[in-house]
C-alpha positions in Angstrom: 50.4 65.0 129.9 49.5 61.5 129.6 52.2 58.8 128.3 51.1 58.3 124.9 51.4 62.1 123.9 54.8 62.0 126.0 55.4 58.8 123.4 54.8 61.0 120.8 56.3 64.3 121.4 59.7 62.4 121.4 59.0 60.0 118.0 58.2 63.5 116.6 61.8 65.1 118.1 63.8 62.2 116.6 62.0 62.4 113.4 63.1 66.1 113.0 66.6 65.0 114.1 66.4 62.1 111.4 65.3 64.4 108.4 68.6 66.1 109.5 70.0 63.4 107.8 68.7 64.2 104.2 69.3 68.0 104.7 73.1 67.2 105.9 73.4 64.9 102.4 71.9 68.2 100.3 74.3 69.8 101.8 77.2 67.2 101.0 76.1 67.8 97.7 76.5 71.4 96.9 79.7 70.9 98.2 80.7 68.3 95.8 78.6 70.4 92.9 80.9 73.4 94.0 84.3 71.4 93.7 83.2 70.3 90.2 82.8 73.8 89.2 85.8 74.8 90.4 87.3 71.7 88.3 85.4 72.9 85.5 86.5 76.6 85.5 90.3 75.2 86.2 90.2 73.3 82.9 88.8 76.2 81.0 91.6 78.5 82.7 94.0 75.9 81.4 93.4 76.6 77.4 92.5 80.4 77.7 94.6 81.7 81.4 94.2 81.4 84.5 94.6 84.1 87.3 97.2 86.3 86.1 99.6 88.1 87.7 101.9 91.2 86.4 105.3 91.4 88.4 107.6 94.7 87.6 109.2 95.8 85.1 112.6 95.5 86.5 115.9 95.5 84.6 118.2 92.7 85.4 121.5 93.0 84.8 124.4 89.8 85.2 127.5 90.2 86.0 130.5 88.1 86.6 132.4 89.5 89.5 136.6 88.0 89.9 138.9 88.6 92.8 142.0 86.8 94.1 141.5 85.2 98.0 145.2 85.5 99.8 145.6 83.8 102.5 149.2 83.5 104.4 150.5 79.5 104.9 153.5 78.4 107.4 155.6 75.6 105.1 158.5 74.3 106.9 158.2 76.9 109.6 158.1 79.9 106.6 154.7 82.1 105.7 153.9 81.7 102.1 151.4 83.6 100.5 148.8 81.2 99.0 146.6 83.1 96.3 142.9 81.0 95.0 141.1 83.2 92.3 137.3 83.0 92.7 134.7 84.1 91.0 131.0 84.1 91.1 128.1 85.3 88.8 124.9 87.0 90.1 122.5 89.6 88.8 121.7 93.0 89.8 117.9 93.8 89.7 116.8 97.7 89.8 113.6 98.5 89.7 111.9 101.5 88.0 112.2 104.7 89.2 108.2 105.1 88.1 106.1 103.4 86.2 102.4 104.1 85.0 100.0 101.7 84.2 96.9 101.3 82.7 94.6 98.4 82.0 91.1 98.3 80.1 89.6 94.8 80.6 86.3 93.2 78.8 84.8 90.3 80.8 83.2 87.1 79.4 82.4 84.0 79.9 83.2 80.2 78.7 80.9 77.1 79.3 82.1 73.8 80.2 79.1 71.7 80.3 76.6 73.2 82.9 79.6 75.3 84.2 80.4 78.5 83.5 83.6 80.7 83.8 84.4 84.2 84.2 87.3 85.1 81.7 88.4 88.6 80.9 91.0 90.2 78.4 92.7 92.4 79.4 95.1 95.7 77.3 97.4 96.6 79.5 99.8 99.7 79.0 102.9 101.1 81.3 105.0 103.7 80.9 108.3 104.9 83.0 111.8 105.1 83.6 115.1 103.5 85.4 117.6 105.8 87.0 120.6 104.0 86.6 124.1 104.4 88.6 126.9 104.7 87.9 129.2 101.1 87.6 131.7 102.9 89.2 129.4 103.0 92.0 128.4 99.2 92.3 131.8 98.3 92.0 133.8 97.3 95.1 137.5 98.4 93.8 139.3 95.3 94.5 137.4 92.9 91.8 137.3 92.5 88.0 133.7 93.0 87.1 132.6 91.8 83.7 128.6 93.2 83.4 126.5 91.2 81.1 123.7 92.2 78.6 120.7 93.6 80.8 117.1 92.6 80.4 114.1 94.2 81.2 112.2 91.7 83.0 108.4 91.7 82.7 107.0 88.9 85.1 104.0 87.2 83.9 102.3 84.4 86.1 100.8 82.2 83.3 102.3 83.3 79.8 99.7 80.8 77.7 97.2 83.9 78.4 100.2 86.5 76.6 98.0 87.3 73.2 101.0 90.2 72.2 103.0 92.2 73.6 105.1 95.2 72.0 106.8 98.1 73.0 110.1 100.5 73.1 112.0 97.1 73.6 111.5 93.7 71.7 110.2 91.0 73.8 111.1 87.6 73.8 109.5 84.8 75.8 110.6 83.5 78.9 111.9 85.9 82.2 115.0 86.4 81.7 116.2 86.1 85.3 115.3 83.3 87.9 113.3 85.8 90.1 110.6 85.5 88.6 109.2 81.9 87.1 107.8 83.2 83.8 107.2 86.5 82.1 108.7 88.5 79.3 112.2 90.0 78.6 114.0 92.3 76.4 117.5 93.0 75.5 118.4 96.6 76.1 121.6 98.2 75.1 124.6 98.7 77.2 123.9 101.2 80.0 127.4 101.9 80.7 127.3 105.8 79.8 123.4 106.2 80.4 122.0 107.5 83.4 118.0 107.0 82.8 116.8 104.6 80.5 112.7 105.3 79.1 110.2 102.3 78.5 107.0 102.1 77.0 105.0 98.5 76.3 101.7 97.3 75.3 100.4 93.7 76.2 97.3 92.3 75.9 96.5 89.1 78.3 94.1 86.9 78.7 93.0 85.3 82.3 90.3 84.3 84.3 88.6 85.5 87.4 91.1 87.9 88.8 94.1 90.2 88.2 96.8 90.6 90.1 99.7 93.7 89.7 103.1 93.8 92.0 104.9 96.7 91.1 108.5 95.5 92.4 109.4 98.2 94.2 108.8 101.2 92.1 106.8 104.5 92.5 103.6 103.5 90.4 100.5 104.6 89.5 97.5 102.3 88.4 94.2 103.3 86.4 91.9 100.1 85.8 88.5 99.9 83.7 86.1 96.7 83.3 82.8 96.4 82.3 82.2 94.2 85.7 79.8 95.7 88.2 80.9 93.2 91.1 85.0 93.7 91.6 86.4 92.7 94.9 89.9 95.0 95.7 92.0 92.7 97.4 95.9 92.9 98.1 98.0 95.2 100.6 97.0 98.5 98.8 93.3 99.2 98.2 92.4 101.7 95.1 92.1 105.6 96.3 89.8 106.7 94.7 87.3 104.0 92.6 83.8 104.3 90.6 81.7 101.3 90.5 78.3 101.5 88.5 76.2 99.3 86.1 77.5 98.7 83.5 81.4 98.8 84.7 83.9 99.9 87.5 86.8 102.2 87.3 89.2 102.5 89.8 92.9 104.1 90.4 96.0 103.4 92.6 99.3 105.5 93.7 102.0 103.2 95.3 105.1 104.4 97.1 108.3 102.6 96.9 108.4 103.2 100.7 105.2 101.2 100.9 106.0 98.8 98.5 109.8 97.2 99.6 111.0 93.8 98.2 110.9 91.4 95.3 108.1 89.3 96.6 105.7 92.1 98.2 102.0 91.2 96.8 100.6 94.3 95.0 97.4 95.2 94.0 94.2 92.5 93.4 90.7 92.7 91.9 88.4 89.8 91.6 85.5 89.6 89.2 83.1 87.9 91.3 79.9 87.1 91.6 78.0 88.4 94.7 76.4 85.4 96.6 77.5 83.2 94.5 75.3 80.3 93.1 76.4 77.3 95.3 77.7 80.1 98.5 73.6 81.1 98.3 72.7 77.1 97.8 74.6 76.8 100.8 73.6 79.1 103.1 70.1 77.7 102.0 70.1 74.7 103.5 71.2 75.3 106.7 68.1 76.7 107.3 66.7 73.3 106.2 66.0 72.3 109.7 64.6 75.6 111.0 62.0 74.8 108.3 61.3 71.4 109.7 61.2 72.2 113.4 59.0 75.5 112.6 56.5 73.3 110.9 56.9 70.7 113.2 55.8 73.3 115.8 52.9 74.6 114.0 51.7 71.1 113.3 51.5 70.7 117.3 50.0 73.6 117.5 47.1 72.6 115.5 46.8 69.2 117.6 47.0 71.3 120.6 44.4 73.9 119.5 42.4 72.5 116.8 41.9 68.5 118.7 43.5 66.8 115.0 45.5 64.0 115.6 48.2 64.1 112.8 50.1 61.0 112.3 53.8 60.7 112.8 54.0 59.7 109.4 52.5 62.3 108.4 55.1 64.6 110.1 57.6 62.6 108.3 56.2 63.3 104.5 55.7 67.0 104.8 59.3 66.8 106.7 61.0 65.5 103.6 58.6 67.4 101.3 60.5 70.8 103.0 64.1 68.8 102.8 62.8 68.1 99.0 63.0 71.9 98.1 66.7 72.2 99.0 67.6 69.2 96.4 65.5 71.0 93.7 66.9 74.3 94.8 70.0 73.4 93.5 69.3 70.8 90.7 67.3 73.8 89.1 69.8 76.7 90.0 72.3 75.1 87.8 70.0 75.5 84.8 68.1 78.4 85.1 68.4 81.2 86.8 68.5 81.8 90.4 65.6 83.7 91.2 63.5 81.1 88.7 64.7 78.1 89.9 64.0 79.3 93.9 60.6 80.5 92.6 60.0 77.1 90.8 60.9 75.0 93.8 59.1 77.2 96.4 55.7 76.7 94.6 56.5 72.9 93.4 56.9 72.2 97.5 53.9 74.7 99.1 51.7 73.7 96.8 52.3 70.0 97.2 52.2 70.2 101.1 49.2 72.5 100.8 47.5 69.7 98.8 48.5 67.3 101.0 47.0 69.3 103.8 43.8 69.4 103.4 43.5 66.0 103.8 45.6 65.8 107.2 44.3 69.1 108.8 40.9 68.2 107.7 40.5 71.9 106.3 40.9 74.0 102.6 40.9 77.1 104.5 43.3 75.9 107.3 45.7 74.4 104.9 45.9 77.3 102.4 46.3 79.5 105.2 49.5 76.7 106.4 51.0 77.4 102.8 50.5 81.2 102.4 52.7 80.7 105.7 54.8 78.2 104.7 55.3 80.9 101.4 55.9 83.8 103.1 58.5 81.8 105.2 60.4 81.1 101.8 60.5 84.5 100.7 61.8 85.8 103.8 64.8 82.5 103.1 65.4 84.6 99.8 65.6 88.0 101.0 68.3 86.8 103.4 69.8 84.9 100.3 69.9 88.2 98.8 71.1 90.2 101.6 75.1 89.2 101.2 76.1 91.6 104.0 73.1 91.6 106.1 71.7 87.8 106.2 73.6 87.6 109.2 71.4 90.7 111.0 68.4 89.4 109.3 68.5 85.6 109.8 68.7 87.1 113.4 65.7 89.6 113.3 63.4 86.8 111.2 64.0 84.1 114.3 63.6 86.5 117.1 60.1 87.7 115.2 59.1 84.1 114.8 59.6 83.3 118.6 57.6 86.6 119.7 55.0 85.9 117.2 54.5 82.1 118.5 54.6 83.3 122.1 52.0 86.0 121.7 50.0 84.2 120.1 49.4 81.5 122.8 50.2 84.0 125.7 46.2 83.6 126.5 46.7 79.2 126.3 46.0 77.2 129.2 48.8 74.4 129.0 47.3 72.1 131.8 43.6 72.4 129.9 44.9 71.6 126.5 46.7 68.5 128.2 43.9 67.3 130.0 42.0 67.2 127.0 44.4 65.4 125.2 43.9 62.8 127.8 40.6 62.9 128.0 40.6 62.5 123.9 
């Protein structure tokens, strides 16, 4: 190979490391469009709810609990018996002995500008009942014990998104113990001669993109409906037995209090996502930006190679940033129109103006319409992996290992040495 194709081959590898440049900034900025949607969907969580979280019920019951510390003193070489009274208030938290939920939820979705979020309401129901013990029991026989008014404690995580709530018990706002940071409470009457103590409540909540249940402790049981055909179970305990079609999912839980120990255990989870999300797909997208540029880089050597053309590094450089080009309209378009449309619109805005343009630098209509028909076939291939959520690994895999066997079979039969001689004899 003579020096001025040696010249060339490397201007032509730092041009392709230069249009890294524009894909890296496209790239930059789906990142930045992503954090303004998240900012966007965090303001609209603010005036309807955000993620919510359910924690309980639990009862919570005060108490004041008064004992005398004695305590022997040596005055003047005599013991004298020194007696302090002490007190000290805390609260006794039990939790239920079973509780049954159920939860029907109806999703939608709020614009904010160009944004969208995913909002649900939600009508939750639970039923159960508290075993209580005896006081006798929690008392330690050497202290006063004065028991305050106990609560049944409904944690909530953001109460703007409480629409009502009703049930065996009046509600009032606020948690009623310092467990939990916000919720619900209720006044029940003294337990003192009761043994079990039944609930029932309704509540409806608002919140956006995922729930969230802890049950506290007790033996529960969860049934869940949505018309959402995309939940993501999350959490320690995973649904037993779930239905997810069309048009909805259903989907059912049965946690043990052995399983489930401890105030601050996280419960059960679903998210109502969005498989591949928009700016996840626009993402994994462009980091196939310069697989694009170095394949056609390739096949434009090839035709130099094969077909004697002498393209222009320039001209390596336009159809480069024509290919970085589509990324940029990718996502401008994505955020408008639909997914599928806006790839479709900015895979035939960029073939057909590289085909175009290639008739002129390959010297050929049937060469360059062949060139795009590749270059399209290429881009479908990009959005079957798009599409693939759990696969695009496997098949961004399969499509480069088919792209390498197809390039090396087809110039198994060239003669390297020939082809350079010409192009010094050219």
């Amino acid at each position: 190979m003579n020096l001025a194709a040696a010249a060339k081959l490397v201007v032509i590898a730092l041009l392709a490391l230069a249009l890294l440049l524009p894909v890296l900034m496209i790239q930059n900025l789906v990142a930045e469009r992503q954090g303004r949607r998240n900012e966007a969907v965090a303001a609209i969580a603010e005036g309807w709810g955000k993620r919510q979280t359910i924690s309980g019920p639990y009862l919570a019951v005060p108490y004041e609990r008064h004992w005398t510390e004695v305590r022997q003193e040596s005055v003047d070489g005599k013991l004298r018996e020194i007696r302090n009274p002490r007190s000290e208030s805390r609260v006794l938290r039990l939790p239920a002995a079973r509780v049954d939920w159920s939860a029907e939820a109806r999703i939608g979705e709020k614009a904010y500008g160009i944004y969208k979020a995913r909002l649900y309401t939600a009508r939750l129901r639970a039923s159960g009942s508290f075993e209580l013990p005896a006081r006798a029991s929690l008392e330690d026989g050497t202290s006063r014990y004065k028991w305050g008014t106990p609560r049944l404690v409904l944690g909530v995580s953001d109460p703007l998104g409480i629409r009502a709530a009703s049930g065996t018990h009046a509600f009032t706002a606020g948690p009623g113990d310092t467990a939990v940071p916000a919720g619900l409470h209720a006044l029940v009457p003294d337990l003192a001669s009761s043994t079990r103590l039944e609930f029932a409540m309704n509540l409806e909540l608002a919140g956006s993109e995922a729930f969230s249940l802890t049950p506290l402790g007790a033996d529960a049981s969860v049934a869940m409906r949505a018309d959402w055909p995309h939940p993501s179970f999350q959490g320690r305990f995973l649904p037993a037995a779930h239905d997810i079609r069309a048009d909805g999912f259903s989907a059912s839980w049965n946690i043990s209090r052995l399983a489930s120990q401890g105030m601050g255990d996280a419960g059960l989870s679903v998210s109502f996502i969005e498989p591949a999300g928009l700016y996840q797909r626009l993402e994994r997208a462009s980091k196939y930006g310069f697989l694009f540029i170095g394949l056609t880089f390739a096949a434009f050597l090839l035709f130099e190679l094969l077909r004697r053309l002498a393209i222009h590094p320039v001209q390596y450089a336009l159809v480069g940033l024509a290919l970085a080009m589509f990324f940029l309209l990718l996502t401008a378009l994505s955020e408008h129109i639909d997914f599928a449309a806006a790839y479709g619109a900015a895979t035939a805005a960029c073939v057909g103006l590289i085909s175009t343009y290639l008739v002129w630098v390959l010297r050929s209509v049937r060469l360059a319409l062949a060139f795009g028909a590749a270059l399209g076939a290429l881009y479908a291939m990009l959005y079957a992996l798009l599409k693939a959520e759990d696969y695009s690994l496997l098949g961004g895999s399969l499509l480069l290992f088919g792209l390498l066997a197809v390039a090396m079979l087809a110039t198994r039969g060239v003669d390297w040495y020939v082809l350079s001689a010409r192009a010094k004899a050219t």
